[in-house]
TIDOPA-885166 format. One line per field, with one value per residue (C-alpha): z, y, x; residue in three letters. Coordinates in nm, 4 decimals. Layout:
<nodes>
zz	Z, ...
yy	Y, ...
xx	X, ...
type	ala, ...
</nodes>
This chain:
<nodes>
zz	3.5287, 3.3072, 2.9432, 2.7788, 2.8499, 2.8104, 2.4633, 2.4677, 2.8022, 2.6114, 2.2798, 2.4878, 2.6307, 2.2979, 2.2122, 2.4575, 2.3764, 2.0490, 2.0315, 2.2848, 2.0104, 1.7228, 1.8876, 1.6860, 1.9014, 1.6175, 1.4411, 1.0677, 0.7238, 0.7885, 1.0755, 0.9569, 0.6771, 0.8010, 1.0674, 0.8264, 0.7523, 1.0851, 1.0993, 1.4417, 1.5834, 1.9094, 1.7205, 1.3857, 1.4116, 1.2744, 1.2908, 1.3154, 1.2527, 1.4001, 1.5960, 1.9765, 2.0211, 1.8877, 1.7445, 1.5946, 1.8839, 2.0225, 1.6099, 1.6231, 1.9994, 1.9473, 1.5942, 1.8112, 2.1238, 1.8199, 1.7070, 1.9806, 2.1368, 1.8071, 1.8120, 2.1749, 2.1298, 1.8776, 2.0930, 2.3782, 2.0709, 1.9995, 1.7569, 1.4434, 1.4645, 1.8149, 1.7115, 1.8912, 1.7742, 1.8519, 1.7627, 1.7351, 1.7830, 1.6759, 1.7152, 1.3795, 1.5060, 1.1803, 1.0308, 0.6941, 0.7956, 1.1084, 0.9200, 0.6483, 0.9031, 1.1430, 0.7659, 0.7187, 1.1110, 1.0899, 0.7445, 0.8863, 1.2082, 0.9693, 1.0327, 0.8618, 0.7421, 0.7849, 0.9745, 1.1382, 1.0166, 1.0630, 0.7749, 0.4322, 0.4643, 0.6193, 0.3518, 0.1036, 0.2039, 0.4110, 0.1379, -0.1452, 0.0998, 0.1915, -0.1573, -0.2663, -0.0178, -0.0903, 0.2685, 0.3055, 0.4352, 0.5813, 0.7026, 0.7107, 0.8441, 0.5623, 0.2504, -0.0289, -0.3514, -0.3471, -0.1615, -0.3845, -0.7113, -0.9122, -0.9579, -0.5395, -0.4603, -0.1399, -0.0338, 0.1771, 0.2496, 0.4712, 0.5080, 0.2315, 0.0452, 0.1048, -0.2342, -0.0819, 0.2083, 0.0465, -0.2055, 0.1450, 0.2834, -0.0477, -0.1111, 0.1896, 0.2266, -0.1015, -0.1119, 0.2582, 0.3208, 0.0035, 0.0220, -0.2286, -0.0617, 0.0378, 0.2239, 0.2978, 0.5419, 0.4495, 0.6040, 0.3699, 0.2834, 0.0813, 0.3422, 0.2925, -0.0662, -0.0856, 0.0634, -0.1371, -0.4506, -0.3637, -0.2571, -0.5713, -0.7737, -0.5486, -0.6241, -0.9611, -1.0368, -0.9045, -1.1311, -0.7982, -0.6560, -0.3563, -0.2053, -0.0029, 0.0837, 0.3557, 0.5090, 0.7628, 0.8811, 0.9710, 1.3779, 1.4091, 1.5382, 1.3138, 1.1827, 1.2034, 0.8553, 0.7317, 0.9611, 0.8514, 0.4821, 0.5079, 0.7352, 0.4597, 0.2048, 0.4268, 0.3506, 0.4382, 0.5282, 0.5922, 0.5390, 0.7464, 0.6159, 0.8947, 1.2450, 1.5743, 1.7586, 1.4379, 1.3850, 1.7313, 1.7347, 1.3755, 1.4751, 1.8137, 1.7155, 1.3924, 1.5907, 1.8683, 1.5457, 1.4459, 1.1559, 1.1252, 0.9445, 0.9545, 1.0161, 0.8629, 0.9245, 0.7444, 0.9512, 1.0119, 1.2679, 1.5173, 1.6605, 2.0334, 2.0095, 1.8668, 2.0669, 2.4100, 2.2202, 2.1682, 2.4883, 2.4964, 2.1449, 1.9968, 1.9163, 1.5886, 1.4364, 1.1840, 1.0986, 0.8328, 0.9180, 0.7705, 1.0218, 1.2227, 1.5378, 1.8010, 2.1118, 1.8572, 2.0130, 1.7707, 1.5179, 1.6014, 1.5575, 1.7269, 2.0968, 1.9929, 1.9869, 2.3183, 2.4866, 2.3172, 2.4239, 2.7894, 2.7970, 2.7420, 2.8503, 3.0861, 3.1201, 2.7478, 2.6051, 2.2680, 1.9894, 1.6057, 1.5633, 1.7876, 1.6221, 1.2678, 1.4293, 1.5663, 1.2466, 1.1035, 1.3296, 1.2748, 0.8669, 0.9207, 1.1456, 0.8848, 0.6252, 0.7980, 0.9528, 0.5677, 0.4295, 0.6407, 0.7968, 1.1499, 1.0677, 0.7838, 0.6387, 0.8205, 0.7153, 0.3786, 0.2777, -0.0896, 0.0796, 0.2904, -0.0158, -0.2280, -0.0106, 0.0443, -0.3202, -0.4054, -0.0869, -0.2201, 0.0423, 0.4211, 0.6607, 0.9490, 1.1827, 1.0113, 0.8331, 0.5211, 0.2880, -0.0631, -0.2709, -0.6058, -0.8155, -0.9379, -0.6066, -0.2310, -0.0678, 0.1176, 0.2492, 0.0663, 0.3665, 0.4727, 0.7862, 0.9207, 1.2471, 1.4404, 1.8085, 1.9913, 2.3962, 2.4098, 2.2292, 1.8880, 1.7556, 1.3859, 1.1566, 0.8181, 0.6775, 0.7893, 0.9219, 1.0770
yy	-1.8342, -2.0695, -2.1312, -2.0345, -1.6753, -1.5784, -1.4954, -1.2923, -1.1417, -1.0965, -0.9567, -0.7040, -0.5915, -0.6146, -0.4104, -0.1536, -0.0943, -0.0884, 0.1847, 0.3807, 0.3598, 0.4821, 0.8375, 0.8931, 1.0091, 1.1174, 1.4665, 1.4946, 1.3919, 1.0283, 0.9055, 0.9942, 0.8087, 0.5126, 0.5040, 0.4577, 0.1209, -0.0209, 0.1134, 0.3076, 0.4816, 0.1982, -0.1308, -0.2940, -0.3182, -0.6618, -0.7425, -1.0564, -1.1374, -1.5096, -1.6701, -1.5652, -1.7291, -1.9920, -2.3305, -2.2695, -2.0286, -2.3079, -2.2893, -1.8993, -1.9054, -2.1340, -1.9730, -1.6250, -1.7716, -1.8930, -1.6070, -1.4315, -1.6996, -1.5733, -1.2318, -1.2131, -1.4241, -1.2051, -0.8557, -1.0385, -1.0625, -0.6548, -0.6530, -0.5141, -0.2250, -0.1835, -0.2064, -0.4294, -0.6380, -0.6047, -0.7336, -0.6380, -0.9229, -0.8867, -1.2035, -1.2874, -1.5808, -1.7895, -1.5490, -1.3869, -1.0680, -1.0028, -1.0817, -0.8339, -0.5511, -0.6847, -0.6083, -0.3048, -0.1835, -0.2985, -0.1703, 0.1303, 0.1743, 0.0933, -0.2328, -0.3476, -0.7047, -0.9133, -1.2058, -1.5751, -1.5484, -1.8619, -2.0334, -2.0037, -1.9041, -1.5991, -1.5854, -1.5805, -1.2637, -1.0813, -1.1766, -0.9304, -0.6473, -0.6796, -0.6936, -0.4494, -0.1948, -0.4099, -0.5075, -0.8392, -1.1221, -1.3706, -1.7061, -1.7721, -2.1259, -2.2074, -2.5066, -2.3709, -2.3208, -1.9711, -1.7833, -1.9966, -1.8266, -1.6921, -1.3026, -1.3182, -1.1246, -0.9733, -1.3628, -1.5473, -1.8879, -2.1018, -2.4191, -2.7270, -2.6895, -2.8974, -3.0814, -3.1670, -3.3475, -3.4925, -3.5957, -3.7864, -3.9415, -4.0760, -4.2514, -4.3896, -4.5632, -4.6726, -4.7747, -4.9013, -5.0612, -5.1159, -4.9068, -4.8345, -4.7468, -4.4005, -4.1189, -3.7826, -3.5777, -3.1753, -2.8256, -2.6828, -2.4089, -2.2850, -2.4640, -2.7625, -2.7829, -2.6887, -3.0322, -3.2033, -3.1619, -3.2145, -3.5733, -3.6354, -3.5400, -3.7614, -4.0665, -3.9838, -4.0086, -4.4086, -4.4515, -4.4290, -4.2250, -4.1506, -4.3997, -4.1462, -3.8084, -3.5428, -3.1791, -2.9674, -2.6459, -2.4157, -2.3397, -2.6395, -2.9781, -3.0662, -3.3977, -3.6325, -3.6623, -3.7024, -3.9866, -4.1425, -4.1339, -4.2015, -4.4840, -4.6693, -4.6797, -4.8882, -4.7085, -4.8224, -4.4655, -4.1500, -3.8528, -3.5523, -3.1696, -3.0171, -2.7806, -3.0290, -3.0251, -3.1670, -3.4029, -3.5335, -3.5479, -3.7355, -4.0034, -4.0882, -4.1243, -4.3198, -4.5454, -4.6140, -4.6453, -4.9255, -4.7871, -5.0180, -4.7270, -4.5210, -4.1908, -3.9534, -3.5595, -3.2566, -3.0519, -2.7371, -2.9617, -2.8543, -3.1894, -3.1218, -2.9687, -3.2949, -3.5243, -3.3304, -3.3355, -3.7397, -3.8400, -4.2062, -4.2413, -4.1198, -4.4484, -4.5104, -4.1518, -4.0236, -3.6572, -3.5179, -3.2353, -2.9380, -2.8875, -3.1096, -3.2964, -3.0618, -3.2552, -3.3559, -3.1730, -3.3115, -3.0488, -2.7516, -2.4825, -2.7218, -2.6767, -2.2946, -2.3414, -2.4768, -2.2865, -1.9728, -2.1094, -2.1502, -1.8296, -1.6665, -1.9178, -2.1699, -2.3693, -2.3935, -2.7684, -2.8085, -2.8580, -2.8515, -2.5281, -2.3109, -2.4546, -2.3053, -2.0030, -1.9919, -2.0780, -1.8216, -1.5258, -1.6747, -1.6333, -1.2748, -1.1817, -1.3667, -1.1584, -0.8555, -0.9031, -1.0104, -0.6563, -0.4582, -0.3446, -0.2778, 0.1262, 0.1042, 0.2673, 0.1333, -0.1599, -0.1383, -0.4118, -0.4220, -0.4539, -0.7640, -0.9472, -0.8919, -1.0527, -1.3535, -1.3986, -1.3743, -1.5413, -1.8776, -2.1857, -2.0232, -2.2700, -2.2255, -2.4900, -2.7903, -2.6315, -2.4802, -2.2590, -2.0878, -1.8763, -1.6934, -1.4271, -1.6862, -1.9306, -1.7899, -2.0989, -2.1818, -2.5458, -2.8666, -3.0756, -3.2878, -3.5378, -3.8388, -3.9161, -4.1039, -4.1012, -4.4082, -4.4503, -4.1257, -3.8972, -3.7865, -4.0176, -3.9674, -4.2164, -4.2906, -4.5464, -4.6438, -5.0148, -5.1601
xx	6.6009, 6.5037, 6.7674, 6.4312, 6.4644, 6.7998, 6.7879, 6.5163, 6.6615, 6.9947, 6.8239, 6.6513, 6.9919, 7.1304, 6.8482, 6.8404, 7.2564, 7.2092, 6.9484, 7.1546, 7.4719, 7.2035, 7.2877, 7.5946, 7.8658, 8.1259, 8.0274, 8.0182, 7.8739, 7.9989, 7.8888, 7.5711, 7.6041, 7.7548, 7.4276, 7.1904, 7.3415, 7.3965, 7.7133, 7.7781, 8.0564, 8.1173, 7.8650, 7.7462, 7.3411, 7.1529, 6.8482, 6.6338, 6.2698, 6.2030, 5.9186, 5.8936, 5.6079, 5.3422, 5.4140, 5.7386, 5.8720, 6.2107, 6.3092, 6.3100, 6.4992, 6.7877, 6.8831, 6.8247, 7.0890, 7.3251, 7.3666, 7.3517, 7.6522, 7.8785, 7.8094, 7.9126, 8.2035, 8.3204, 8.2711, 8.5013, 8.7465, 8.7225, 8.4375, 8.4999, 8.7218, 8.6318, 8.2619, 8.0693, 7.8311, 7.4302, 7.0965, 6.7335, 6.4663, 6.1018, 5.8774, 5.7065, 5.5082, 5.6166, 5.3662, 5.4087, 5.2283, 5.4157, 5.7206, 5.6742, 5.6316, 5.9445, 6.1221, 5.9980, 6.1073, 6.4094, 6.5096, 6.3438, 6.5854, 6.8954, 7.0138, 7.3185, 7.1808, 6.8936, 6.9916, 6.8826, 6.4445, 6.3215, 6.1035, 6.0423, 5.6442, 5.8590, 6.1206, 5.9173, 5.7544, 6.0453, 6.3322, 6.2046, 6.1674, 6.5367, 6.6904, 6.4375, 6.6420, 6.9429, 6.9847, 7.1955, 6.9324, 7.2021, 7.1701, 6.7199, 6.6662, 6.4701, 6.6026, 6.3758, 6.4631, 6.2957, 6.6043, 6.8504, 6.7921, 7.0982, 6.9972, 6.9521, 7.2749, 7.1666, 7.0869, 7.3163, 7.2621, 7.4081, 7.2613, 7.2185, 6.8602, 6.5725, 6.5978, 6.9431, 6.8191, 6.5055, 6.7367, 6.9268, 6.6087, 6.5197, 6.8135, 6.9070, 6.5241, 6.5629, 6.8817, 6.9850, 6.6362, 6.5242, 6.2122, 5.9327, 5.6476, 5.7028, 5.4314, 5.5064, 5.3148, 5.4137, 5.2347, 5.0443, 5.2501, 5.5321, 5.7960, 5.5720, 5.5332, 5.9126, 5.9585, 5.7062, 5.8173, 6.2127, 6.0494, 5.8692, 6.1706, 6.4198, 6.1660, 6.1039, 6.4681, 6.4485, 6.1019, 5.9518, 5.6390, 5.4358, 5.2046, 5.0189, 5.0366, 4.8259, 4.8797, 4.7988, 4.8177, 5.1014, 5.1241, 4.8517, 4.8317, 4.5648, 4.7165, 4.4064, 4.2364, 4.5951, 4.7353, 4.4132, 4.4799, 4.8229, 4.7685, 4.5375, 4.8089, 5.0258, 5.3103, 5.6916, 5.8230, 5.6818, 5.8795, 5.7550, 5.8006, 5.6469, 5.7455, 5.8367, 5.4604, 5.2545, 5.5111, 5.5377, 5.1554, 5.2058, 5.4311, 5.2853, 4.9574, 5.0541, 5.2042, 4.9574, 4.7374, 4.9266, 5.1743, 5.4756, 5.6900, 5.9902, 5.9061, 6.1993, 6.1955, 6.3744, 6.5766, 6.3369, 6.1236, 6.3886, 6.5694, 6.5554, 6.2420, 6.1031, 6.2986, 6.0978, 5.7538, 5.8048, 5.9277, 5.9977, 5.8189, 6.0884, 6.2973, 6.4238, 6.2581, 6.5058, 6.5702, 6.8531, 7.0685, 7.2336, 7.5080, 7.7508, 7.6270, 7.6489, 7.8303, 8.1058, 8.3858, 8.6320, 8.5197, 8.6794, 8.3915, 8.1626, 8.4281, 8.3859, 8.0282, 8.0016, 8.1860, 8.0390, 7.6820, 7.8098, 7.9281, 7.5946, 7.3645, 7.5131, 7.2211, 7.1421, 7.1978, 7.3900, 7.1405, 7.1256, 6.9267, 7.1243, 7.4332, 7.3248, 7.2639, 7.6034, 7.7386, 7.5209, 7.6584, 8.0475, 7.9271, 7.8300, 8.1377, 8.3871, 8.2536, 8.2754, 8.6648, 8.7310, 8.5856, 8.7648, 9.0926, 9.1640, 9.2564, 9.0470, 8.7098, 8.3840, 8.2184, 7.9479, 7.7148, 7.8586, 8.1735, 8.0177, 7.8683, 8.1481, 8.4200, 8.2169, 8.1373, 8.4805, 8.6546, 8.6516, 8.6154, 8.5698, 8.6501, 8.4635, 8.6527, 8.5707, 8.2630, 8.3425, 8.1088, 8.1758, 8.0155, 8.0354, 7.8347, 7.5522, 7.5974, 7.4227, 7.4346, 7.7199, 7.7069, 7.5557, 7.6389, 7.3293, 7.3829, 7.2038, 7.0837, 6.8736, 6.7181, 6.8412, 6.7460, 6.6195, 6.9311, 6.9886, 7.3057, 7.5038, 7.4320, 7.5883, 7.2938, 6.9438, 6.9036, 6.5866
type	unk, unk, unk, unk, unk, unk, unk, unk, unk, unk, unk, unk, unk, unk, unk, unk, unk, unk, unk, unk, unk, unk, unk, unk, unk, unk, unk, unk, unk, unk, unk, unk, unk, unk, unk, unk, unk, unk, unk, unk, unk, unk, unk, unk, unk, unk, unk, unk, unk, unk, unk, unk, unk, unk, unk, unk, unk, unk, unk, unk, unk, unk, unk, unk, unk, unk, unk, unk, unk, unk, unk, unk, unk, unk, unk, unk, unk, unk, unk, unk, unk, unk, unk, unk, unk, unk, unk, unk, unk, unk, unk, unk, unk, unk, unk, unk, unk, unk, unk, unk, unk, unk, unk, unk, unk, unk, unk, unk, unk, unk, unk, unk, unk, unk, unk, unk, unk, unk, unk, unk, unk, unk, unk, unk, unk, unk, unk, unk, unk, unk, unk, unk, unk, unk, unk, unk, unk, unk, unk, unk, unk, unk, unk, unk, unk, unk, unk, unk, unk, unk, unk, unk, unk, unk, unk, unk, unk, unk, unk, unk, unk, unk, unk, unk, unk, unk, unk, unk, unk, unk, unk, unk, unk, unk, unk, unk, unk, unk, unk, unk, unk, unk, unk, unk, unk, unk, unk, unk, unk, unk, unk, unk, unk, unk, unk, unk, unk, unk, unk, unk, unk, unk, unk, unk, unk, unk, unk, unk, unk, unk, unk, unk, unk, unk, unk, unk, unk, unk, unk, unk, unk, unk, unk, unk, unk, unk, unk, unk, unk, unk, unk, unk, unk, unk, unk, unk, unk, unk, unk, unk, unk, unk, unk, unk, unk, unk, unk, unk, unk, unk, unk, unk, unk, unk, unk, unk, unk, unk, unk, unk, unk, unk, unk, unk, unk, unk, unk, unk, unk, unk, unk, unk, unk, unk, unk, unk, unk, unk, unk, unk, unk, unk, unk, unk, unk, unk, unk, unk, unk, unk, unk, unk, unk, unk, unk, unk, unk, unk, unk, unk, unk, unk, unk, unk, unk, unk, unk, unk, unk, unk, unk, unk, unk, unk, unk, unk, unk, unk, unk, unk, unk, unk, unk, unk, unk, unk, unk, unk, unk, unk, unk, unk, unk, unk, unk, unk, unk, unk, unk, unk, unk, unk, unk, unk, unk, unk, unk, unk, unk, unk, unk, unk, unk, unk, unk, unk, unk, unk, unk, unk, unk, unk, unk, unk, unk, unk, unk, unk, unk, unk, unk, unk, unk, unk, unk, unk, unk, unk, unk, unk, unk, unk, unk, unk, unk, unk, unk, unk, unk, unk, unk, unk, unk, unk, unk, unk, unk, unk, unk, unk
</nodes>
């Protein structure tokens, strides 16, 4: 079986046991109660809306097998009270619509939290939903500033926001190479413009502004009329806020078309998806991260990670994506073995969102969040790397 499929084939398992532990087993007014919020007698219910499918579907399966690597880790641990751990999956596409009814469902069967959607196009819509019926929405693989606003207590971040890493890419081209003439190539969406203007603020900043700028469309390829217009203004760098196929298709293409630039992507493109879509055109492409690299061992919740990964998908290679969803599940069970007691009451979503706003610094194993009552975003970590011979490497500063 191919790595591919085992986290859908494990989310349908995950699936199936949940909705057999939905039949409470315990009499009485509380079970009851505790069901409707993903609270069983034997498991904890989550649920997660991410792509399946379509152009963005590798970004919605590795957050999926993260979490699905830390939620199984924690079950061989006990669970939570003896509660194990499960997930429902519905495929969104990296579709608003579909994501707004995957919210709906899931709020509908009683999930506990919200947890691991992919993209802010998705956010955007599926966020409001969730706080509206005050369900925690925990860990979306998204940077915008729309899930980072103060009143958002039922938001919990995890990652650093895109303004963060734009913030990164501008610096280090300006600074380490001495850059000024700066494209940017974003989907035209809310994930794209998200990007866009955390670029034109980062070069504003240095009296600095875009030489050229294009779009296309989200789940497309459609990259043509752009490369063209960015290709005219002879720019330096090209910063790319887009999904890992248009990119790919963006960079090769510039560069058979003669474009002597760096090309420098934000984290959602999905690293390993990109470095498989460019092939041996991927030397010297740089992409900003939100999480450690994942083969660094010498980080202590990246050897957890690894060997969580093996132990549900053996053949599954280490990668960035599937690392923030690992780090996203080890978020959601920290807050849960925080907010409660081994012979204590069952676990409540206040309970969950008010020990990690008032926890203070979690260390994670060398990856540490913190929150507070006006603060949902845990990390502000942003890392560098680069591909070099046909791997992703860390990088401290860009050379040419």
């Amino acid at each position: 079986m191919r790595a591919r499929a085992l986290p859908v084939l494990a989310a349908a398992m995950a699936l199936a046991a949940a909705e057999g532990a939905a039949r409470p087993r315990a009499a009485g007014a509380q079970a009851e109660a505790d069901a409707g919020n993903g609270v069983h007698p034997d498991s904890i219910v989550f649920g997660q809306s991410a792509a399946q499918s379509g152009n963005a579907r590798e970004l919605g399966e590795n957050m999926n097998l993260g979490i699905l690597a830390a939620f199984e880790e924690a079950n061989r641990a006990g669970g939570i009270q003896g509660r194990m751990l499960r997930l429902h999956l519905l495929d969104d596409r990296y579709e608003a619509e579909p994501a707004v009814a995957n919210t709906r469902e899931l709020i509908a069967r009683g999930v506990f939290g919200l947890i691991g959607a992919v993209g802010t196009p998705t956010s955007q819509v599926a966020e409001p939903i969730a706080s509206e019926a005050e369900v925690p929405y925990i860990g979306a693989f998204t940077g915008a500033s729309l899930l980072r606003g103060a009143g958002q207590r039922y938001v919990v971040n995890l990652r650093a926001s895109y303004d963060q890493e734009t913030e990164e890419m501008v610096e280090r081209l300006a600074t380490d190479l001495g850059f000024r003439r700066i494209a940017i190539l974003y989907q035209d969406d809310s994930y794209g413009r998200a990007g866009w203007n955390g670029v034109r603020q980062a070069l504003g900043r240095r009296n600095l502004a875009l030489v050229g700028e294009g779009t296309y469309v989200r789940n497309t390829t459609a990259i043509k009329r752009a490369l063209l217009d960015i290709r005219d203004t002879r720019p330096q760098a090209v910063i790319i806020i887009g999904a890992y196929r248009a990119a790919a298709h963006f960079i090769l293409w510039g560069r058979k078309l003669g474009m002597n630039a760096v090309f420098v992507n934000i984290s959602f493109v999905g690293s390993n998806a990109l470095l498989s879509e460019l092939g041996r055109g991927g030397e010297g492409v740089v992409v900003t991260q939100v999480v450690p690299f994942p083969r660094d061992v010498s980080v202590p919740v990246v050897a957890q990670y690894q060997d969580a990964l093996r132990a549900v998908a053996p053949a599954a290679q280490p990668g960035f994506v599937s690392l923030e969803g690992y780090l996203t599940g080890r978020l959601a069970v920290e807050g849960l073995l925080r907010s409660t007691r081994p012979d204590g009451p069952p676990p409540t979503r206040e309970a969950f969102l008010r020990t990690l706003h008032e926890a203070g610094p979690i260390d994670l194993g060398g990856f540490a969040v913190a929150y507070g009552p006006e603060d949902n975003q845990g990390s502000d970590a942003v890392f560098l790397t680069v591909i070099r011979e046909g791997r992703f490497v860390p990088i401290t500063r860009l050379t040419r």
